[in-house]
VMD Tcl script that draws the C-alpha trace (Angstrom):
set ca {
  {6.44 -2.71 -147.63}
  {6.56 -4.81 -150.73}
  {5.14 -2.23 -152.66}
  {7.52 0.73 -151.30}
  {9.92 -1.91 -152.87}
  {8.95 -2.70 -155.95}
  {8.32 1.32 -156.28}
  {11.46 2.03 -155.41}
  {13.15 -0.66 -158.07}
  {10.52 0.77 -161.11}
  {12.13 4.48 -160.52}
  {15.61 2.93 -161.04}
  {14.87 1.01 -163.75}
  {12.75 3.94 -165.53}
  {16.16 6.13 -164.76}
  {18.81 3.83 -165.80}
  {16.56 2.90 -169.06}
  {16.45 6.79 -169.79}
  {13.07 6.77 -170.50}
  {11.03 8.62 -173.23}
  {8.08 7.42 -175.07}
  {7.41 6.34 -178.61}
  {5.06 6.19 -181.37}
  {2.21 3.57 -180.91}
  {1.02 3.01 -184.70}
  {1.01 -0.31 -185.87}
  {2.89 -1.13 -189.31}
  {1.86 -4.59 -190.79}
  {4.72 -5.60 -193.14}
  {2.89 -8.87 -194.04}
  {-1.34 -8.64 -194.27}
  {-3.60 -10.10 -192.20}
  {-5.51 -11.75 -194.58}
  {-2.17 -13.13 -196.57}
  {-2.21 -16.41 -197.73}
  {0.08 -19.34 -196.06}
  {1.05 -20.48 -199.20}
  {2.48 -16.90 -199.87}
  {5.50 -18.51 -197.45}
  {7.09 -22.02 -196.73}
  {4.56 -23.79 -194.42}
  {7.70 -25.25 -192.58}
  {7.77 -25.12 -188.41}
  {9.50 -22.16 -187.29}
  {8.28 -19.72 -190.47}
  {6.96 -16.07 -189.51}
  {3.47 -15.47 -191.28}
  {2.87 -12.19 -189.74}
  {4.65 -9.02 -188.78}
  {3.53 -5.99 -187.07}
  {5.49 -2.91 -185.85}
  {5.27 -2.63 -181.77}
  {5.77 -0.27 -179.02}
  {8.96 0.35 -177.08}
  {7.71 2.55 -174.58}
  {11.58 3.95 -172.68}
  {13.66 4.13 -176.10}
  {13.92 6.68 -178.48}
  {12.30 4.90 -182.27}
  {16.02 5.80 -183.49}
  {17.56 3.56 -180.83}
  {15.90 0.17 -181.50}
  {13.07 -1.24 -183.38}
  {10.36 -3.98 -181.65}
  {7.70 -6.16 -183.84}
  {5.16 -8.99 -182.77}
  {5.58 -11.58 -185.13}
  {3.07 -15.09 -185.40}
  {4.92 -18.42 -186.50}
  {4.51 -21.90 -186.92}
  {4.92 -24.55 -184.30}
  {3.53 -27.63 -183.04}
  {0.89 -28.65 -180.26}
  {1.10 -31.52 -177.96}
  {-0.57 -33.55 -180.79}
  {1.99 -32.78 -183.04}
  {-0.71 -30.31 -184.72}
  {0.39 -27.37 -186.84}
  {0.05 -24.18 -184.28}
  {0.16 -20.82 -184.53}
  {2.10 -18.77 -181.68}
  {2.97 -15.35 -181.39}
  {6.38 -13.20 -179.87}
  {8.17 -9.94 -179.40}
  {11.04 -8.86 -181.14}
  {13.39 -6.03 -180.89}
  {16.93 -5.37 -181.77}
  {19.11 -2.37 -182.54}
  {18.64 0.93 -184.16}
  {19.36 -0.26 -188.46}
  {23.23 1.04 -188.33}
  {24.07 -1.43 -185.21}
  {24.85 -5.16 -185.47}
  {23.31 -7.22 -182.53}
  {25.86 -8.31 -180.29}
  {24.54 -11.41 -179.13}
  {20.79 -12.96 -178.98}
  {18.78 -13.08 -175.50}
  {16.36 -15.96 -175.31}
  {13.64 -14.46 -172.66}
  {11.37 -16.67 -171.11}
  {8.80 -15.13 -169.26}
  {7.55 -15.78 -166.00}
  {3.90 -16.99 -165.08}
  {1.33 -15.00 -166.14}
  {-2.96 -15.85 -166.01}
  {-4.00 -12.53 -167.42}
  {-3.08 -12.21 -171.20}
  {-2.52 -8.37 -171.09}
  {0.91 -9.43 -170.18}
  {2.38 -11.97 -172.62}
  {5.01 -10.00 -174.53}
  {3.08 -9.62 -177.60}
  {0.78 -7.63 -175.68}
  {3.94 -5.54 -174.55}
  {2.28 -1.73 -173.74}
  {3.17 1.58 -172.49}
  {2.56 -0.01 -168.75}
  {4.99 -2.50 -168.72}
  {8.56 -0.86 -168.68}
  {9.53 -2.34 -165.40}
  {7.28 -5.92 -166.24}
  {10.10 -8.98 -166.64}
  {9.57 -8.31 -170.87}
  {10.22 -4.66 -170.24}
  {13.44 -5.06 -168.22}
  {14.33 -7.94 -170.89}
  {13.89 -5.98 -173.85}
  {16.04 -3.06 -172.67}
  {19.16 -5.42 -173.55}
  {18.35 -4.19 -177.26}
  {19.79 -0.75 -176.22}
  {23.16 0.79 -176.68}
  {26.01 0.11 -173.78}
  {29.14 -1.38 -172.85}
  {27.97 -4.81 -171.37}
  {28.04 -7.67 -173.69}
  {24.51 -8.37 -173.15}
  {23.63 -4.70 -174.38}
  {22.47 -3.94 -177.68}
  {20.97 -7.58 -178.38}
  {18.84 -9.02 -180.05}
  {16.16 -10.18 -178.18}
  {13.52 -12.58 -178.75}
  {10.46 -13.38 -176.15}
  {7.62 -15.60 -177.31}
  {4.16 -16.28 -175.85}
  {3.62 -19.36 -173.90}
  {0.81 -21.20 -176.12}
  {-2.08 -20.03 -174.77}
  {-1.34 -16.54 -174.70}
  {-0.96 -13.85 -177.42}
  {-2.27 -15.32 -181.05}
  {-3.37 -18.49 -179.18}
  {-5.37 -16.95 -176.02}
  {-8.33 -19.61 -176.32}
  {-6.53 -22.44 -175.63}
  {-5.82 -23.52 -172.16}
  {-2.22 -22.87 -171.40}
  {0.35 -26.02 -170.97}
  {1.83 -24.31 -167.55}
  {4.77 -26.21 -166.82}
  {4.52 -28.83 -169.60}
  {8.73 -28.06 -169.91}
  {9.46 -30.21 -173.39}
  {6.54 -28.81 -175.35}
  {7.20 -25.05 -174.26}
  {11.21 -25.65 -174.76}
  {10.11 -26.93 -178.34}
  {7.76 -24.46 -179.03}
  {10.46 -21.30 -177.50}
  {13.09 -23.06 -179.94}
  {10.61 -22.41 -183.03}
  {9.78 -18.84 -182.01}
  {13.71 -18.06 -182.11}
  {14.59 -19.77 -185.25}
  {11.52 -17.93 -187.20}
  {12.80 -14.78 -185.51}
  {15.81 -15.42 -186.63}
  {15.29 -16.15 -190.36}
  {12.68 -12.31 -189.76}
  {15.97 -10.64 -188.44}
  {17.93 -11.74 -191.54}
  {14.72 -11.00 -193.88}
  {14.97 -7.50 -192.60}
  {18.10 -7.48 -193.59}
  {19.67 -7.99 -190.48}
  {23.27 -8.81 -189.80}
  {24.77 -9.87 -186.45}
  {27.80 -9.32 -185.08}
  {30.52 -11.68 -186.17}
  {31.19 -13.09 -182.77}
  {27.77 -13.57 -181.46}
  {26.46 -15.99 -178.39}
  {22.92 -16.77 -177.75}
  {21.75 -17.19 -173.83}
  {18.07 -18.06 -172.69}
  {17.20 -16.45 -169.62}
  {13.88 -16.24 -167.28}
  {12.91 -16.21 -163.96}
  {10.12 -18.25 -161.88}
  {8.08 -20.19 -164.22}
  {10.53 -18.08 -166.65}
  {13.66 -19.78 -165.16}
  {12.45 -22.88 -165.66}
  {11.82 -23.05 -169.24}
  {15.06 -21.09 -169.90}
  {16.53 -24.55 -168.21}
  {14.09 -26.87 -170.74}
  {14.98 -24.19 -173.40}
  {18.89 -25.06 -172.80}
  {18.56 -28.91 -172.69}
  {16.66 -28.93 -175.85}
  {18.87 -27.25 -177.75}
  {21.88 -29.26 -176.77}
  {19.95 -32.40 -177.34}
  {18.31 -31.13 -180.52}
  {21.50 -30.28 -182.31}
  {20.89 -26.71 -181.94}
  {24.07 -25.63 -180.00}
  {26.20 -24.46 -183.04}
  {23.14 -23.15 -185.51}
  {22.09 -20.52 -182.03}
  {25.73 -20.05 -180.97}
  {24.70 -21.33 -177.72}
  {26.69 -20.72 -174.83}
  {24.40 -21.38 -172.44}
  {21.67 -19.99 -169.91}
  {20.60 -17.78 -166.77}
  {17.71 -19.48 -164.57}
  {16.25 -17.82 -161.56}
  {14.35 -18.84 -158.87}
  {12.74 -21.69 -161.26}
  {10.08 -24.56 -160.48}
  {12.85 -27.14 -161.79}
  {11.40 -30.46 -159.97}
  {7.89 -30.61 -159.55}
  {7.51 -33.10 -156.83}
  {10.26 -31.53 -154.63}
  {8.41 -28.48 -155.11}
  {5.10 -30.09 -153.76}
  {6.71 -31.60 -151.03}
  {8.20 -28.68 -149.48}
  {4.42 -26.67 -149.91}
  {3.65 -29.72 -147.96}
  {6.31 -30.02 -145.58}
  {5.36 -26.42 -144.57}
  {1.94 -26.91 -144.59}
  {1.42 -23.62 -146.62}
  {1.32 -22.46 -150.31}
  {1.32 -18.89 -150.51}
  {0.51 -18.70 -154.31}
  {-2.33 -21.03 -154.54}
  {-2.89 -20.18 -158.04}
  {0.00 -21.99 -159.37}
  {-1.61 -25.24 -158.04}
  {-4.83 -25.04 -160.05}
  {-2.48 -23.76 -163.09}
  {-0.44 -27.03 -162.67}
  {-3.37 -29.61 -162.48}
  {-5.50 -27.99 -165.44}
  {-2.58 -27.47 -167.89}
  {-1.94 -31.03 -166.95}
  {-5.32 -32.47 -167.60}
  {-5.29 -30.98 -170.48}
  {-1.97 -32.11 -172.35}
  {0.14 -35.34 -170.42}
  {-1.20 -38.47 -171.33}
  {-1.14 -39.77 -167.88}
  {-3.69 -37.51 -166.93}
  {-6.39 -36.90 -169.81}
  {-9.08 -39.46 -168.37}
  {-9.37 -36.72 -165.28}
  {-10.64 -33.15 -164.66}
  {-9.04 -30.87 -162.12}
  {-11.82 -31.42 -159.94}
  {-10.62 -35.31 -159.33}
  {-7.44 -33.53 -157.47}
  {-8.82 -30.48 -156.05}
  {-10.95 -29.80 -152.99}
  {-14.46 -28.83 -153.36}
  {-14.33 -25.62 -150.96}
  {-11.14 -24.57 -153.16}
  {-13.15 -25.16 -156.88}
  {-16.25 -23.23 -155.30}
  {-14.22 -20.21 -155.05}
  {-14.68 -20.16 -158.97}
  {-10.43 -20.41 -159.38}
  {-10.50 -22.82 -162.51}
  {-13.21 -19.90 -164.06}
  {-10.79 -17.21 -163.34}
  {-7.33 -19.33 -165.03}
  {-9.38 -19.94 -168.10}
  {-10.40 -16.60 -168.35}
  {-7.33 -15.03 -168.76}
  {-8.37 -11.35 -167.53}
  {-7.04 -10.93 -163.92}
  {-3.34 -11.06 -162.75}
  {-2.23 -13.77 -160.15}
  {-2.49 -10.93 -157.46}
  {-5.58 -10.50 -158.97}
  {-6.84 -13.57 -158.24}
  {-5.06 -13.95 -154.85}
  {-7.38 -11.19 -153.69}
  {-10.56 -13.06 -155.07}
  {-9.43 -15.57 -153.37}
  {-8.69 -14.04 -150.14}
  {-12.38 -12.60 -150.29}
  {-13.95 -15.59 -150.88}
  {-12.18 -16.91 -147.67}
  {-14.04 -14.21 -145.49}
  {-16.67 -14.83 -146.83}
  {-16.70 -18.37 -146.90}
  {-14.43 -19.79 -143.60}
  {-15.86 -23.05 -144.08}
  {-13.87 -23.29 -147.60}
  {-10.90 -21.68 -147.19}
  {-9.32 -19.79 -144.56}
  {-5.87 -18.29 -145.45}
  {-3.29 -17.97 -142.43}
  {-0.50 -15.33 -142.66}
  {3.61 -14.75 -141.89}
  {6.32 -12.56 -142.92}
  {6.35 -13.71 -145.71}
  {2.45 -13.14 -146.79}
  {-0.45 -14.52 -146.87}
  {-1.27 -18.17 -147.51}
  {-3.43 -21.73 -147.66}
  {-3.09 -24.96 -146.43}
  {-2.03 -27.48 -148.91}
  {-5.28 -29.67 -147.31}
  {-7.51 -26.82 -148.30}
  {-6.57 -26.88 -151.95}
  {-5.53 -30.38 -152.69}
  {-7.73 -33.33 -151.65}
  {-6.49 -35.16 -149.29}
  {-5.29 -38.71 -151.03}
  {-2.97 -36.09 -153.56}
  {-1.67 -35.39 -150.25}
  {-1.02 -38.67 -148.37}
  {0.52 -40.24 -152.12}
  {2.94 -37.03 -152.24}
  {4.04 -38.33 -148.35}
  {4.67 -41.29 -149.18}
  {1.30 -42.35 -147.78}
  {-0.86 -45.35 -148.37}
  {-4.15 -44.53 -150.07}
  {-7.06 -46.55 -151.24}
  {-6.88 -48.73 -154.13}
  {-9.67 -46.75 -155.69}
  {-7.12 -43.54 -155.32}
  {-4.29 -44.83 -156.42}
  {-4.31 -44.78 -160.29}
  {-5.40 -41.10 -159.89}
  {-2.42 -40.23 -157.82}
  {0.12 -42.50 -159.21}
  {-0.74 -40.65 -163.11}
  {-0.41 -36.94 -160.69}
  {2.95 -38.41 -160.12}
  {4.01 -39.32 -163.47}
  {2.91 -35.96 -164.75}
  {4.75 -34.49 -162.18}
  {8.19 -36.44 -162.69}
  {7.66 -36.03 -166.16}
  {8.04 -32.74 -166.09}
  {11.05 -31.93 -164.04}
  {13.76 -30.78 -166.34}
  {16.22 -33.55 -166.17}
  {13.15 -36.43 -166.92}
  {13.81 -38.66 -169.52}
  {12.44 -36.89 -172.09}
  {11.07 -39.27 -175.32}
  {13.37 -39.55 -177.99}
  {16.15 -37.83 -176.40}
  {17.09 -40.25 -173.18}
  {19.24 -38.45 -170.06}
  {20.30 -34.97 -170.01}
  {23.93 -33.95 -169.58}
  {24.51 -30.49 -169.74}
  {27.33 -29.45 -172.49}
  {27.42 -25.87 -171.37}
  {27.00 -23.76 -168.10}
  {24.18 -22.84 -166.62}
  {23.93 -19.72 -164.21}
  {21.35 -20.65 -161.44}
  {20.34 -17.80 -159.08}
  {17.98 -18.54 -156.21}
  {16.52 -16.53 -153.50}
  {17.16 -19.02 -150.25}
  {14.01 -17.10 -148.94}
  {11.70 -17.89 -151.79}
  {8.43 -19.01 -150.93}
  {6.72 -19.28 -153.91}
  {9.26 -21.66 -155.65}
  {11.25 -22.98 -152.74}
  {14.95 -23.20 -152.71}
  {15.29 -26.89 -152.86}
  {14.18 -26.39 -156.70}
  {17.96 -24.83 -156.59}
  {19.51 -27.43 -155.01}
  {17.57 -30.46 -156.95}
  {19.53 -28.64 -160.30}
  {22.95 -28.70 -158.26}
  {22.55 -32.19 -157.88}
  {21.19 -33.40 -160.91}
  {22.84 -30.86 -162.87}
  {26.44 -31.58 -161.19}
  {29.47 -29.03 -162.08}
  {27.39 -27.19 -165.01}
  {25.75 -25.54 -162.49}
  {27.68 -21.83 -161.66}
  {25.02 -21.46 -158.36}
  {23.93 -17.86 -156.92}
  {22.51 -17.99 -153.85}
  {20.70 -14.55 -152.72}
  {20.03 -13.52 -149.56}
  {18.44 -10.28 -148.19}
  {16.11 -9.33 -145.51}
  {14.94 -6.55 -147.57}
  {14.48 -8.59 -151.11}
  {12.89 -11.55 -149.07}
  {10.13 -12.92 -151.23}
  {9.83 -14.24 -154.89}
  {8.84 -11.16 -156.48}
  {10.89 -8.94 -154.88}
  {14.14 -10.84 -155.51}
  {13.19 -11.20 -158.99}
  {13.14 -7.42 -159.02}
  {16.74 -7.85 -157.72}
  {17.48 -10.94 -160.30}
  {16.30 -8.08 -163.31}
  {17.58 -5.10 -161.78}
  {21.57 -6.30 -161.28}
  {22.14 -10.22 -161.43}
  {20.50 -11.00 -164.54}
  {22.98 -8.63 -166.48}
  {26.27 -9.90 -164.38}
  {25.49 -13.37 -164.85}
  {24.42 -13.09 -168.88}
  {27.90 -11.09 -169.28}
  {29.69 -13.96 -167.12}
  {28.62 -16.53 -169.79}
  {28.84 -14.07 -173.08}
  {32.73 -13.17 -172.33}
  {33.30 -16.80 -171.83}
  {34.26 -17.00 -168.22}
  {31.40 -19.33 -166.69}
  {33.80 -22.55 -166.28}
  {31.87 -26.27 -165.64}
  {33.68 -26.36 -162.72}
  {30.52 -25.51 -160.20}
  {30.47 -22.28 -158.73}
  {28.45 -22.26 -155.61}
  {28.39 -18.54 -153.91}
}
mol new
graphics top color blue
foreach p $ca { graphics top sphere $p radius 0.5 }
foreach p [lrange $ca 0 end-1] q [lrange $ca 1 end] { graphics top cylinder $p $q radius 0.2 }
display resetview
């Protein structure tokens, strides 16, 4: 059924996008092999620039380029990432700027660099078709969509999943370089334009940590910011782990392994342990932390691996299944003092340093943590927060964490359907119709603070 669904959304999309293909040759406007002193070494400066592939617009209706900059790492270490950019055809001045954020991702074939002939109906294809012509404000844009670090230019490092004030910082860098390579290209945008970050899932989220940094970076006037679209986003880690616990299933195991190594990796709290020191045995046997680090199979991918190592091993994992798919126990993933601390639990004194840096990791990165050097978060401008009230992958109290903590600059959407019933099919629904009515809501100025909760 899911896939009759998601079938049945691509054809529209394909339709409405009036599809026809385009040349695939790559142009490189700046060399490979030329120097960085050939351009300021400052963050946020474009080193490279290569011609890409828009694969449902004519090459006379807008032009796309991969582009690598300079950012930071979590040590404060010069980095180089990588994004897409497209805006419109040369005689049309970009209305406004999109900010897209994409959404989780473990195989690298689809970070937006990477963006191919397959991905028209992908979140970066339906994102990048605000770049052609129409009447909506949010048509003919200029959009901008970096790589996470770890993806694109940077695929051999581990990816900081969820690490939501380095990935805000780094998303900030991407736009002002591809900013500065708009206006190097001679580029000219409207004289009334608004920027808006948007994403959905792990997407929506760092739209959200995109948003807050800006404001408390200063940024709001230099981007035009008026402010952002989040769907169905993992806003509040620890709420979020609760509720897979509360229900006693988790029916995108992945994202827990994705969590605990990108954590390992990059918050202090946790660098003295390996993902094995939260994980179960029977879950690491089925070779999940190989697969992340990989980067060559697709989180449905890897849900089948998974699921086949389950029948083949019941005495690891054994995956139970409801309307709304398949699943695990959070006791067959996570080991079991993760679990009792996350209750509320007592654990052993041994444990408890373990769990109580989890935690901190955790709380650190829910988007309205005190973040260092920039104190408590009060939003200055709206923020348009869809959520699917049937979501199982992020679940809906992620949506109503933000309407608390975020107060009245929350404008809330709350989607129901028992058609569109699961995370990826309402984000097919968030891409296909909301996305668009909410960015125009905040672009023609008539999101109010005042919170909206449908």
């Amino acid at each position: 059924m899911i896939r009759i669904q998601k079938t049945i959304l691509a054809l529209l999309v394909i339709i409405l996008a009036a599809c026809s293909s385009s040349d695939d040759t790559t142009q490189n406007i700046v060399p490979d092999d030329t120097p960085d002193a050939v351009r300021d070494d400052g963050i946020g400066t474009v080193v490279k620039l290569s011609q890409g592939t828009l694969v449902w617009a004519d090459a006379s209706e807008t032009q796309t380029y991969t582009y690598s900059y300079r950012s930071h790492d979590a040590s404060g270490d010069t980095i180089r990432l990588t994004a897409l950019i497209g805006w419109p055809k040369a005689d049309v001045r970009p209305k406004n700027l999109i900010i897209g954020c994409h959404i989780t991702i473990t195989d690298d074939a689809k970070a937006p660099s990477n963006f191919g002939n397959s991905d028209a109906t992908s979140d970066v294809g339906m994102l990048m078709m605000y770049t052609i012509g129409g009447n909506a404000p949010s048509s003919n844009s200029l959009v901008i969509m970096p790589d996470y670090e770890g993806y694109g230019g940077t695929v051999s490092r581990t990816h900081p999943y969820l690490c939501q004030e380095l990935t805000a910082r780094q998303v900030i860098d991407a736009v002002r370089a591809g900013m500065k390579l708009f206006k190097e290209q001679n580029g000219e945008m409207s004289d009334s334009w608004k920027s808006v970050a948007v994403g959905y899932s792990q997407g929506g989220a760092v739209a959200m940590a995109t948003h807050r940094m800006i404001e408390q970076a200063g940024l709001s006037d230099e981007l035009h910011f008026c402010g952002s679209v989040c769907g169905d986003g993992p806003y509040d880690l620890i709420a979020t782990f609760r509720q897979y616990i509360n229900d006693n299933k988790i029916y995108l195991p992945t994202v827990v392994p994705l969590i605990i190594k990108s954590f390992c990796e990059y918050m202090p709290t946790l660098k003295a342990y390996e993902p094995e020191d939260f994980l179960t045995a029977g879950f690491v046997s089925s070779g999940v932390l190989d697969m992340i680090s990989r980067k060559t199979l697709s989180t449905g991918q890897i849900q089948d691996r998974l699921m086949a190592y389950a029948e083949a091993h019941p005495e690891d994992l054994q995956f139970g299944f409801d309307d709304s798919g398949d699943y695990l126990r959070p006791d067959m993933i996570m080991r079991p003092e993760c679990i009792a601390y996350l209750k509320g639990e007592n654990v052993a004194e041994t444990d408890r340093p373990k769990v109580e840096a989890l935690m901190q990791a955790l709380e650190a990165n829910t988007i309205w943590a005190r973040w260092a050097g920039y104190g408590e978060w009060q939003p200055q401008h709206p923020i348009m927060a869809f959520h699917s009230v049937t979501d199982e992958v992020v679940p809906f109290v992620n949506y109503l964490q933000a309407l608390h903590y975020c107060q009245q600059y929350v404008n809330g959407r709350r989607f129901s359907s028992s058609f569109f019933n699961t995370h990826t099919t309402a984000g097919y629904m968030f891409f296909g119709y909301h996305c668009t009515d909410l960015m125009d809501i905040l672009l023609q100025g008539k999101a109010s603070v005042a919170n909206i909760d449908q």
